[in-house]
N, C-alpha and C positions, 0 to 999 in steps of 0.2 A: 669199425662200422663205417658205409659210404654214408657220406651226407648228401641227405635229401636236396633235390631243386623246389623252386616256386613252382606254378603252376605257369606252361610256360617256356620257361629257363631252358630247358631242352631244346625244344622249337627253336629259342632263337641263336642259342650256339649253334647250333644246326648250320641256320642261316649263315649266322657270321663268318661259320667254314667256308661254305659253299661263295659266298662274294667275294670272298679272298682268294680264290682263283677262279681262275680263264676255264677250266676245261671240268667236264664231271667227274665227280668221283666214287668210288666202291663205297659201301658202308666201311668196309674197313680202313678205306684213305682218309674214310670221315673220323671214323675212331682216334687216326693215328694224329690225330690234328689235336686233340685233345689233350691237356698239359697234367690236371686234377679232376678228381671224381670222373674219372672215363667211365662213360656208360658202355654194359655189357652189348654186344654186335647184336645181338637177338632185341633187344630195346633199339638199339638205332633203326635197324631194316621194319622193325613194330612202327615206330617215330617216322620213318621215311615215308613208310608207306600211305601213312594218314595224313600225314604233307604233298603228297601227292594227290591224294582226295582233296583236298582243300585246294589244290589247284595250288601250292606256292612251291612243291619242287616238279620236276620231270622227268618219269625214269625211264632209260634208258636199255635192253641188252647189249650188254657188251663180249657176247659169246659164251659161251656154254653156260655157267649157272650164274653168271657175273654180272650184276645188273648195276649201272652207273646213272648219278644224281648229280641235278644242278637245278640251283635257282630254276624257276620262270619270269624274271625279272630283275630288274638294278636293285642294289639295296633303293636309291634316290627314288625309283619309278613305287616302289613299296612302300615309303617312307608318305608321298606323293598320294598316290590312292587310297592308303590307311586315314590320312587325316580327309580326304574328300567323304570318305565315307562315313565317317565318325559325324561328319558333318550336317549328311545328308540324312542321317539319321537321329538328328537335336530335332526334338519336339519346337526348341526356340534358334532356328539359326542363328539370325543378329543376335540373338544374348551369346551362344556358342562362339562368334567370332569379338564379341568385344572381349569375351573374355579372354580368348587367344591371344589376343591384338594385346591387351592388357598384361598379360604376362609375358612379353615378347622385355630383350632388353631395346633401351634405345635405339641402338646401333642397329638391331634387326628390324626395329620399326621404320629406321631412316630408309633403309635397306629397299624394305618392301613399300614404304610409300615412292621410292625410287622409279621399284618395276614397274608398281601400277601405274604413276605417272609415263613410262615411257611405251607402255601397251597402250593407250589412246592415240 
């Protein structure tokens, strides 16, 4: 019996294929990327396709029935606008980012009181 993913898990293997290289690829280059629990081609092209709806891959023809996937962005540039928007979406901003700020370790907080200090 395959084991089940989270809700999820799929999407972001997905992704993680596709960041790890430079160029798009088939569902099935996407398949072959996959070590355990390979999802059947028929779920990834189902899975691609609705990532495509969402605007987070871009598909491509690559001649006769071949259709090639990539990102629409860095993992960083996703990473990046995932938390802007999560943010912009707290009913309480400043509680949202102290609490951020709060769970940051040290070294990231030094980090980032760095940047901000050198953006002024």
């Amino acid at each position: 019996m395959t084991p089940s993913r989270n809700r999820g898990e799929l999407e972001s293997d997905i992704m993680n294929i596709l960041w790890r290289t430079s160029e798009a690829l088939t569902a099935k280059e996407v398949q072959a990327q996959f070590t355990d629990n390979v999802p059947a081609i028929t779920t990834l092209i189902t899975v691609l396709d609705r990532m495509t709806v969402k605007g987070l891959v871009t598909k491509n023809s690559a001649g006769g029935r071949s259709q090639t996937f990539a990102a629409t962005q860095s993992r960083i540039d996703h990473v990046a606008n995932t938390m802007t928007s999560a943010l912009q979406s707290a009913d309480d901003q400043v509680a949202a980012l102290l609490h951020f700020a709060g769970s940051l370790s040290e070294e990231d907080r030094a980090f980032l009181r760095k940047a901000i200090d050198s953006s002024n």
